[in-house]
C-alpha positions as CSV (number, residue, x, y, z in Angstrom):
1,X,-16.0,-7.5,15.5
2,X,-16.3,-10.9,17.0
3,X,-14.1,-12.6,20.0
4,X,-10.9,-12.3,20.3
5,X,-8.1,-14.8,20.1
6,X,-5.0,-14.9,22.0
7,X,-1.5,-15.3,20.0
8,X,0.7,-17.4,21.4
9,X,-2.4,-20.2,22.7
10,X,-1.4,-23.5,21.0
11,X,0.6,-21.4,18.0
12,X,-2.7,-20.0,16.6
13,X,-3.1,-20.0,13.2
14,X,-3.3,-17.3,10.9
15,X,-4.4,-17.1,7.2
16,X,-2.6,-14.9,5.1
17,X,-4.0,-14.1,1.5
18,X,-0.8,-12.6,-0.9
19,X,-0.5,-12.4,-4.6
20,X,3.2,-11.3,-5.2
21,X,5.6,-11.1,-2.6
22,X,6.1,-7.6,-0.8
23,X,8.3,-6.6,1.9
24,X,5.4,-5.5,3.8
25,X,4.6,-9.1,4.0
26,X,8.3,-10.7,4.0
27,X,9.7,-7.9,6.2
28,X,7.0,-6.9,8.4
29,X,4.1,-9.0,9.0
30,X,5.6,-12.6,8.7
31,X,8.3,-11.6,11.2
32,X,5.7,-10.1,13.3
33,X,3.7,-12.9,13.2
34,X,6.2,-14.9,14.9
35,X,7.1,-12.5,17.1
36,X,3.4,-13.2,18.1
37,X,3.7,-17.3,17.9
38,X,1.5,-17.4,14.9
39,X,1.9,-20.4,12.6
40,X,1.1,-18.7,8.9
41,X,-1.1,-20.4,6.6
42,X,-0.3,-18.7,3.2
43,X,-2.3,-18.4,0.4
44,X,-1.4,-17.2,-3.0
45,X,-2.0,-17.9,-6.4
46,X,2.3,-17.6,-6.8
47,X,3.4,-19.8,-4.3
48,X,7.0,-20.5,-6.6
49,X,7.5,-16.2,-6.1
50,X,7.0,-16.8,-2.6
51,X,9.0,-19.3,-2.1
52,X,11.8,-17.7,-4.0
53,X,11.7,-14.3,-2.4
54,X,11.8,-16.5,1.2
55,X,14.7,-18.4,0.0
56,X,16.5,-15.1,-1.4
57,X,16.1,-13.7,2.4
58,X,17.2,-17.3,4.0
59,X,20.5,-17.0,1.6
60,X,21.5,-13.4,3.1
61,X,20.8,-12.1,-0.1
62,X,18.2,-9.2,1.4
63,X,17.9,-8.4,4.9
64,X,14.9,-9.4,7.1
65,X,12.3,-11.8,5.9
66,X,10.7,-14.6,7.6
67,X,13.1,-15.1,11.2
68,X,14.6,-19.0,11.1
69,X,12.1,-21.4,12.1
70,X,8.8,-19.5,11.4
71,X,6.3,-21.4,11.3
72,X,5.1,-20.8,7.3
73,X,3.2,-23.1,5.2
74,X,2.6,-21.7,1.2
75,X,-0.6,-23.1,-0.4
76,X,-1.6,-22.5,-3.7
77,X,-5.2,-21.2,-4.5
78,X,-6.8,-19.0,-6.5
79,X,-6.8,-16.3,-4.1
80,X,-8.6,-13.3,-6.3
81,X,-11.7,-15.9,-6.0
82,X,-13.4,-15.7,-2.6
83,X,-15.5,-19.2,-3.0
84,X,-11.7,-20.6,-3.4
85,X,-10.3,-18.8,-0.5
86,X,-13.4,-20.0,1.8
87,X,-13.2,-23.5,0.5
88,X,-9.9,-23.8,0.8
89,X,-9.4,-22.3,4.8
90,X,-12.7,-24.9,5.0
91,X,-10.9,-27.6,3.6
92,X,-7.7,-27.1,5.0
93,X,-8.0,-24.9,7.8
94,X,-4.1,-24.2,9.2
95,X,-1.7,-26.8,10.7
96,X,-2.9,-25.4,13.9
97,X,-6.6,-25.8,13.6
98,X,-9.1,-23.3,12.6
99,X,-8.0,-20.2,11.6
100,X,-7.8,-17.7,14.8
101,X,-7.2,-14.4,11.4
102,X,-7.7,-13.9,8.0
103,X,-5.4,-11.4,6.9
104,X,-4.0,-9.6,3.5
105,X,-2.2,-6.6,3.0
106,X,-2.9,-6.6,-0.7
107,X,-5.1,-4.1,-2.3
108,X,-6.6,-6.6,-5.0
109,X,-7.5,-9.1,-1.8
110,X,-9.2,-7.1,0.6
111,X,-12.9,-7.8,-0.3
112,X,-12.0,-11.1,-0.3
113,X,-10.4,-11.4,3.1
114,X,-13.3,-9.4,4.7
115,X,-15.6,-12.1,3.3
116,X,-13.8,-15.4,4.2
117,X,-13.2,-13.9,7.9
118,X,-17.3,-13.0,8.0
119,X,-17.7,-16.4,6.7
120,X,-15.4,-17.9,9.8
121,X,-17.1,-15.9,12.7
122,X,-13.5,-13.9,12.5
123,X,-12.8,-10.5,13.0
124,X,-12.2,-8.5,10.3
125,X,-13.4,-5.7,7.6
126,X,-16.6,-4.8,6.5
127,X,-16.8,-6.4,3.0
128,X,-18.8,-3.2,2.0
129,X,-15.9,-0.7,2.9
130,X,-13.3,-2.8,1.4
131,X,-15.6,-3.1,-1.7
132,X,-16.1,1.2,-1.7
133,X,-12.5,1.8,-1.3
134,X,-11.7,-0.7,-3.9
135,X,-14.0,0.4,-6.0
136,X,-13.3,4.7,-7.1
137,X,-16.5,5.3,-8.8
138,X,-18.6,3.5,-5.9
139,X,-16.0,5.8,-3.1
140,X,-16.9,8.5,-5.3
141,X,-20.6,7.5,-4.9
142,X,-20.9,7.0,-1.4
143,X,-18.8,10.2,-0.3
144,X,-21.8,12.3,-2.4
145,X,-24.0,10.2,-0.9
146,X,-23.1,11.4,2.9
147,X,-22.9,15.1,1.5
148,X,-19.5,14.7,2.0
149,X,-16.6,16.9,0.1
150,X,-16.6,15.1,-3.4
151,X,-14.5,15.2,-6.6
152,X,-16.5,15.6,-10.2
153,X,-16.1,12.0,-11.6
154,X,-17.8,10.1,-14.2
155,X,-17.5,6.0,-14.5
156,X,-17.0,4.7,-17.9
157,X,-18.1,1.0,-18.4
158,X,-16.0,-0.8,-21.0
159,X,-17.7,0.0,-24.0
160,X,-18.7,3.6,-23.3
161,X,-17.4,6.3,-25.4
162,X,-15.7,9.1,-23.1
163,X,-17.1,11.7,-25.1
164,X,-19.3,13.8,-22.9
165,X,-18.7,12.7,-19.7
166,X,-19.2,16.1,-18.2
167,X,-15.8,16.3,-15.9
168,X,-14.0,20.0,-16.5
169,X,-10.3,19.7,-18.3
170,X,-7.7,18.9,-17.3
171,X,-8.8,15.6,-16.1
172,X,-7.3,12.4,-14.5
173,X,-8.4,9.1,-16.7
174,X,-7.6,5.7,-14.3
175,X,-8.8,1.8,-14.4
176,X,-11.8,1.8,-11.3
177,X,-9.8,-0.7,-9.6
178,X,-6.3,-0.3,-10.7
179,X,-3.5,0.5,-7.9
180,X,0.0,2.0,-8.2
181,X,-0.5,5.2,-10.8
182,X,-1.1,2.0,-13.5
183,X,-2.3,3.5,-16.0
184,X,-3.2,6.7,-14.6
185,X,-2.9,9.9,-17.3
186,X,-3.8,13.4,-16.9
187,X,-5.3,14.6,-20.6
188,X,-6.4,17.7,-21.6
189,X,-9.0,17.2,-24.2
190,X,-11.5,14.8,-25.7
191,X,-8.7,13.7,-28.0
192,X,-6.2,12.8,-25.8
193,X,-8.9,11.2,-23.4
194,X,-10.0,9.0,-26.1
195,X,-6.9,8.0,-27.0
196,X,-5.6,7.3,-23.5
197,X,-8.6,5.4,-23.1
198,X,-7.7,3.2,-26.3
199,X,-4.6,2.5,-24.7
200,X,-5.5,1.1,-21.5
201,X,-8.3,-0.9,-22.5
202,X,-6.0,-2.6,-24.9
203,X,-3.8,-3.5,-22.0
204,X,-6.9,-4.0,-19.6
205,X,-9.7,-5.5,-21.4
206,X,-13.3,-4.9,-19.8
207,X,-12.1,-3.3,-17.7
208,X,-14.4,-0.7,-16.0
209,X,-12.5,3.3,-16.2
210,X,-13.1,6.3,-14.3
211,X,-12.7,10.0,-15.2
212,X,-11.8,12.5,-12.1
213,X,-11.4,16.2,-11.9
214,X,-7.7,16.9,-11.6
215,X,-6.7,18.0,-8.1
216,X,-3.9,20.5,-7.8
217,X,-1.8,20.9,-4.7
218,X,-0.3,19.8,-2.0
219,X,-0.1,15.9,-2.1
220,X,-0.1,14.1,1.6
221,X,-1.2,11.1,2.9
222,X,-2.9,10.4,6.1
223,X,-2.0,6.2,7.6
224,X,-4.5,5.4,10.3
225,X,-4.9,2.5,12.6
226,X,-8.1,1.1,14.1
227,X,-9.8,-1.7,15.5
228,X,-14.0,-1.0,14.5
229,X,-14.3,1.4,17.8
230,X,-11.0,3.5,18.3
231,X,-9.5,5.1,14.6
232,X,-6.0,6.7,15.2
233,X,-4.5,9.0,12.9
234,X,-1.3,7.7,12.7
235,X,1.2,9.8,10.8
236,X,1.3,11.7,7.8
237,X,3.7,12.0,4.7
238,X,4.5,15.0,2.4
239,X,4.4,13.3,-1.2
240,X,6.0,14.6,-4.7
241,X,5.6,12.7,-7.7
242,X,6.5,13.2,-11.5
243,X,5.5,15.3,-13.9
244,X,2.2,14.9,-15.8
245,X,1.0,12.9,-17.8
246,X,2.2,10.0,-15.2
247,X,2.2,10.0,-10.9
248,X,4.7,8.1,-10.2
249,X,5.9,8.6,-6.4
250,X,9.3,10.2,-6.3
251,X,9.5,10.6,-2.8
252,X,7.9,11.2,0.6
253,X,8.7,13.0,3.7
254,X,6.9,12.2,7.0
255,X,5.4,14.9,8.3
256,X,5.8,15.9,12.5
257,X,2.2,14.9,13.0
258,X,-0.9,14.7,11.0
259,X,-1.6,18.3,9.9
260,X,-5.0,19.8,10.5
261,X,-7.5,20.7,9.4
262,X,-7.7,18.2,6.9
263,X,-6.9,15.2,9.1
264,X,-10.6,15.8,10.6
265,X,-11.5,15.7,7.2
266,X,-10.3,12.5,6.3
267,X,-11.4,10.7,9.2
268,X,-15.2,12.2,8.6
269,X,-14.8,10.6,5.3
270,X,-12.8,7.2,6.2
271,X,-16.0,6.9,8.6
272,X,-18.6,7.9,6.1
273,X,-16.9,4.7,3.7
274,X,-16.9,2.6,6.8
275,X,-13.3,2.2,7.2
276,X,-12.0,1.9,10.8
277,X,-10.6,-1.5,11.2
278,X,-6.5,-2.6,10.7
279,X,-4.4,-0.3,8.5
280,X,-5.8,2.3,5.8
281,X,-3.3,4.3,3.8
282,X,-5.4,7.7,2.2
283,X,-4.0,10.0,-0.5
284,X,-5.5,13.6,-0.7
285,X,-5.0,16.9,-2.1
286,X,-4.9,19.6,0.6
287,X,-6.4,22.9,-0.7
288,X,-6.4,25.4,1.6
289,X,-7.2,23.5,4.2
290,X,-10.1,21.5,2.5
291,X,-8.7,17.7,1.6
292,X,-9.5,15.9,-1.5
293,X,-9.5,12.1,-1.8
294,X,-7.7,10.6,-4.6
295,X,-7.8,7.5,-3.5
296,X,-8.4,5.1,-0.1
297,X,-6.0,2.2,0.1
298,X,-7.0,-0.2,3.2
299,X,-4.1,-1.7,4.0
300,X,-0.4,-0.5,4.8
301,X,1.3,1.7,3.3
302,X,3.8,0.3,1.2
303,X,7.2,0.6,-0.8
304,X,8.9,0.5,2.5
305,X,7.3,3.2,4.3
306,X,5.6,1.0,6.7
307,X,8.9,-0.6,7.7
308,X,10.1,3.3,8.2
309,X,7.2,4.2,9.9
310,X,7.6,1.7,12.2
311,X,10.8,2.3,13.4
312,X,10.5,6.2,13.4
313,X,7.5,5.8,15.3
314,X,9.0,3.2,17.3
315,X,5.8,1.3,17.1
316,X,5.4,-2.8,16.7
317,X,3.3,-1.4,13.9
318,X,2.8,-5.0,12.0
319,X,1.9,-6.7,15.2
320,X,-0.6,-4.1,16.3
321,X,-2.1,-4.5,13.1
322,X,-1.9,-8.3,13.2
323,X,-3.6,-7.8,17.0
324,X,-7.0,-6.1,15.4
325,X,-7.3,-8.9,13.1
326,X,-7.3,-11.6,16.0
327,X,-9.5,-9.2,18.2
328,X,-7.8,-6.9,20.4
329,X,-8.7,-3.6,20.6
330,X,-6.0,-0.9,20.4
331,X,-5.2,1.0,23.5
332,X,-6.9,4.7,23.6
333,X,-2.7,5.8,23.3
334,X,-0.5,4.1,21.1
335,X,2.5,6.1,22.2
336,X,4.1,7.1,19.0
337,X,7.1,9.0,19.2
338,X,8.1,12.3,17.9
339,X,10.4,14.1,16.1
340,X,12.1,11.8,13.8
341,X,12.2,12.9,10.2
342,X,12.2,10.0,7.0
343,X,12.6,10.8,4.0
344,X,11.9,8.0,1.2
345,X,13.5,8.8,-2.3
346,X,13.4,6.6,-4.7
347,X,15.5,6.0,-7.9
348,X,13.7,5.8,-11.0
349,X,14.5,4.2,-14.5
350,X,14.1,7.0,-16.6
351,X,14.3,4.8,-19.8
352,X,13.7,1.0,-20.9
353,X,17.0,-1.1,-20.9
354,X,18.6,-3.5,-18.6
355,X,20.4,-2.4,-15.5
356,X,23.7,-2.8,-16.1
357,X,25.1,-1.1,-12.7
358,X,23.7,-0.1,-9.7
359,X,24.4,-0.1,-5.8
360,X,24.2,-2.8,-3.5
361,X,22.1,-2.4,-0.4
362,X,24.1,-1.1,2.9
363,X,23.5,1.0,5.6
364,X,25.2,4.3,7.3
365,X,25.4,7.1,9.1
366,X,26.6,10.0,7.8
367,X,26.3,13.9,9.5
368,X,23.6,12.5,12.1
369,X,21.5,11.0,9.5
370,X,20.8,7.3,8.8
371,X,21.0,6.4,5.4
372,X,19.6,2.7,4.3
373,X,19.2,1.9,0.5
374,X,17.9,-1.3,-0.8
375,X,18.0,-2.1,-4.7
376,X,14.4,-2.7,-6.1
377,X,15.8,-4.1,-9.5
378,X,18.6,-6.7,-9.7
379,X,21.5,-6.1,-12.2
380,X,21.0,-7.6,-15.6
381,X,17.4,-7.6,-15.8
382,X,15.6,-5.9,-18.8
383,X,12.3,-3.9,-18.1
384,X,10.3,-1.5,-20.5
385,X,9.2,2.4,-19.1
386,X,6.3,1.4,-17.5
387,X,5.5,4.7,-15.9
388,X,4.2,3.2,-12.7
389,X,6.3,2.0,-9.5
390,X,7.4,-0.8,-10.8
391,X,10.3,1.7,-12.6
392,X,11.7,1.4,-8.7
393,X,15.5,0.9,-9.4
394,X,16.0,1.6,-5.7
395,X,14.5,2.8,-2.3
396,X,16.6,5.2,0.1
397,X,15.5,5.7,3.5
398,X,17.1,8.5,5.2
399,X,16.0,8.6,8.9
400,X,17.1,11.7,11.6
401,X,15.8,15.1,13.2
402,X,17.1,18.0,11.1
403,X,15.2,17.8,7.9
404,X,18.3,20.5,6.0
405,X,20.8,17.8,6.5
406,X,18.2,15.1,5.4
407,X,18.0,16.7,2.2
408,X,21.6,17.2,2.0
409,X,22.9,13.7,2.7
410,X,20.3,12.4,0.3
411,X,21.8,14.8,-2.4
412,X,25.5,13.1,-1.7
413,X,24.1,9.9,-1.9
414,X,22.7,10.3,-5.1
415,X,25.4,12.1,-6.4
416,X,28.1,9.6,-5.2
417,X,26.1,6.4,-7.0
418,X,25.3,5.7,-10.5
419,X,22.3,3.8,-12.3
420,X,23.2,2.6,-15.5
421,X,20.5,1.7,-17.9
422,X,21.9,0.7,-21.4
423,X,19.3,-0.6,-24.5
């Protein structure tokens, strides 16, 4: 890691790579950047979504977003292209100068930030680990590789026949670098592989697949913090997602404190990929105490959990993460607090159709419990199934210490709303 830079110097400039707009980014970091005096240098190759999205927040249509006066500038550029991202901080630098961060919290960006801050003298991610966590057959690689716990997996290049590929059924079929259960399927025989391989390579063409031994049990996540020296475990959710064939993410429930044995685990193997700088978000199977990587995301975690991570660990989460990328190192204690429960449920189209009614976003307390719900799909808008996240009608966050009534308000909550989806 290189020399740090101080926010708040001359409004320091920070480079932010996005692709769609997230409330990780509009809700979290940007406000946390000028909380920090950072002036924002944003890249994207859908600078109209992002303007939009900042212009829905301005209007008081959703809460948070960018605070008044932020200093944001959107630049269009082909951000999934590293030589563009480098040229273009080269060319352009921010309104402030030369960058003082390069930053994304976008799974499809990561290598790509870790390069262009390498190429700036920045701090930043090791290109490599961003590349292996990106990357599920070369994870799956370099985990054996350390004689490290591993899952049977076989890659499948984009013209390979799956026949024979030598992993047990039932099996998990998945694009290499896909995100978000997209196209994800568990199968249960060289039929239904081949088939399920047909149809994603008809949505995704060349694209690269893998085939993973499926991994029963309990579902968790492990979100850890670090700056290249100190890693801290962070917190921990419970997570329950659909039935097979899909995984979409129903809901998750933060856990009191990372559970062990298997949080020793991860780390071992967050350390063997070389991960250990900003946020990582890590999904594994626990199995009697042994855990089982699905997948390494290094970033946030997202669909609003950071945001409710934040606040029930009353951390300035996005600015500690925002503070590794300009240099600091974390404190040895980050001081997390205890005891508060979340639970995140989210409301899923179980059909294709338009919305035709739905809640609006509001907040309150009911029985000691905080309840927040924000729609994810506005009214009137026609989607297909997709079978991924992105069948989100709505998130709700309900936030207190007794996990029974949790559960309970949640239950009245849904039971008091509806979600109509007509054809």
């Amino acid at each position: 890691m290189n020399g740090a830079a101080t926010p708040n110097d001359a409004c320091a400039g920070l480079v932010l790579l996005a692709r769609n707009p997230t409330d990780s980014v509009t809700e979290g970091f940007l406000p946390a950047a000028a909380r920090l005096g950072l002036a924002v240098t944003l890249l994207t190759d859908q600078p109209d979504a992002h303007r939009q999205a900042y212009e829905r927040h301005a209007d008081g249509r959703r809460a948070g977003g960018p605070p008044a006066g932020a200093p944001l500038e959107i630049v269009p550029c082909d951000v999934p292209d590293a030589r563009e991202v480098i040229a273009r901080i080269s060319a352009r630098g921010t309104r402030s100068g030369p960058p003082a961060a390069v930053f994304t919290n976008s799974d499809h960006l990561q290598v790509q930030a870790a390069l262009a801050a390498d190429y700036f003298g920045l701090p930043g991610k090791d290109w490599r680990a961003a590349f292996r966590t990106k990357n599920k057959a070369e994870l799956r690689r370099s985990l054996a590789a350390a004689g490290l716990d591993t899952v049977t997996s076989a890659e499948l290049a984009p013209d390979d026949d799956p026949a024979g590929h030598g992993v047990p059924y039932p099996c998990v079929v998945k694009p290499r670098e896909g995100v978000a259960s997209e196209d994800v399927f568990l199968v249960a025989d060289d039929a239904e592989l081949a088939a399920r391989c047909r149809e994603i390579r008809a949505g995704r063409p060349g694209a690269a697949l893998v085939v993973e031994e499926y991994l029963d049990g309990a579902l968790h996540t492990l979100e850890t913090l670090g700056d290249g020296h100190t890693l801290h475990p962070l917190a921990a959710f419970r997570t329950d997602v659909s039935p097979p064939p899909h995984f979409v993410e129903e809901r998750l429930c933060l856990l009191p404190a990372p559970p062990q044995p298997c949080t020793d685990q991860v780390l071992a193997q967050l350390r063997a990929l070389g991960v250990g700088f900003g946020a990582c978000h890590t999904e594994y199977v626990d199995q009697g105490g042994r855990a089982r990587l699905i997948e390494v995301n290094y970033r946030a975690i997202g669909d609003r959990c950071d945001l409710a991570l934040a606040e029930a660990l009353d951390l300035p989460l996005f600015e500690l993460i925002l503070r590794t990328h300009l240099g600091e190192p974390l404190p040895d204690r980050l001081g997390a607090r205890r005891g508060v429960r979340v639970r995140m449920e989210y409301v899923c189209a179980d059909r294709a159709g338009v919305l035709k009614a739905a809640p609006e976003a509001h907040v309150r307390e009911a029985g000691g419990v905080l309840l927040d719900y924000r729609p994810l799909r506005e009214t009137g808008e026609r989607h297909p199934l997709y079978g991924t996240n992105r069948d989100f009608l709505g998130v709700l966050r309900a936030t207190g210490r007794d996990e029974g009534r949790i559960d309970a308000a949640v239950r009245e909550f849904l039971a008091a709303h509806c979600w109509e989806i007509v054809p």
